[in-house]
C-alpha positions as CSV (number, residue, x, y, z in Angstrom):
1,X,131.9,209.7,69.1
2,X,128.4,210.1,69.7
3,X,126.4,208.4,73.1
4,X,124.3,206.8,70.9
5,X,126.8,205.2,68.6
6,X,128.8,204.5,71.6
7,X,125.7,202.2,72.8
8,X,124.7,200.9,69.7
9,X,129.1,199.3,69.0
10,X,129.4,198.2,72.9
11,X,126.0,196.7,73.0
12,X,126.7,194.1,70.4
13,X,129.9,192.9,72.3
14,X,129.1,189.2,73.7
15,X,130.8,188.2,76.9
16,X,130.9,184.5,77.4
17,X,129.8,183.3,80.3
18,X,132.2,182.8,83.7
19,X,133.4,179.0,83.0
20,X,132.9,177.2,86.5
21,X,136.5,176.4,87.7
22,X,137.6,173.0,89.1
23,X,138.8,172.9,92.7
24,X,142.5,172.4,93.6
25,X,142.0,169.2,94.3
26,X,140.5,168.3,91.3
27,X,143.2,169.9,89.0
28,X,146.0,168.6,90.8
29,X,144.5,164.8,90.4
30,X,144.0,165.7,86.6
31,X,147.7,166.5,86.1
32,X,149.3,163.9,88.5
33,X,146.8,161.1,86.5
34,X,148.2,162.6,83.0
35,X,151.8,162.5,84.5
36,X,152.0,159.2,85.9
37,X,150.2,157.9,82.3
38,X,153.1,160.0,80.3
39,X,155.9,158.2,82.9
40,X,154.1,154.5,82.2
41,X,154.0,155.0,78.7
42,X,157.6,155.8,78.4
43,X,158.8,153.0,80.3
44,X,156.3,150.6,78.2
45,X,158.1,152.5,74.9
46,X,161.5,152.3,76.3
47,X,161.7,148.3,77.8
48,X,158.4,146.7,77.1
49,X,157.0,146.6,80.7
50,X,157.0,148.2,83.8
51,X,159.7,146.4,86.5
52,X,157.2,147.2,89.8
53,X,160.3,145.1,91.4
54,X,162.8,147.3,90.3
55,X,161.0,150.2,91.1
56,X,160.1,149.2,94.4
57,X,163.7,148.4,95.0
58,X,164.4,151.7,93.6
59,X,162.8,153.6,96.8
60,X,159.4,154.4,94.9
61,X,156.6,154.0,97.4
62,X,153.7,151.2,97.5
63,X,150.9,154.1,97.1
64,X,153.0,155.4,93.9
65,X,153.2,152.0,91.7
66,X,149.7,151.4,92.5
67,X,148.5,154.7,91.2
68,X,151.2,153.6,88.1
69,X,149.5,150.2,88.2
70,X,146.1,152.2,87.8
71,X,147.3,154.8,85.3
């Protein structure tokens, strides 16, 4: 192949631009917000409500039924 054609194919090949990544943090927030709305949902599906009682009672933490609560 030619150095001119060679120029002329690999010149028209777009590269998209670098997406700008989320932090850690951010990412783990993401999936711990979708999992916690996939695990509400369920229980809503399976008995109506969510027993915060029963969970409670169950060993889950304060911090973790309010982020349910929230979710």
């Amino acid at each position: 192949m030619n150095s001119t054609r060679f120029h002329s194919i690999v010149g028209r090949v777009r590269v998209a631009a670098a997406k700008s990544g989320k932090s850690e943090a951010k990412l783990l927030d993401q999936a711990t917000g979708n999992l916690l709305r996939a695990v509400k949902q369920k229980m809503l599906n399976k008995q109506g409500s969510v027993d915060y009682d029963k969970l409670r009672k169950d060993g889950y933490s304060d911090r973790f039924l309010a982020k349910l609560e929230e979710a």
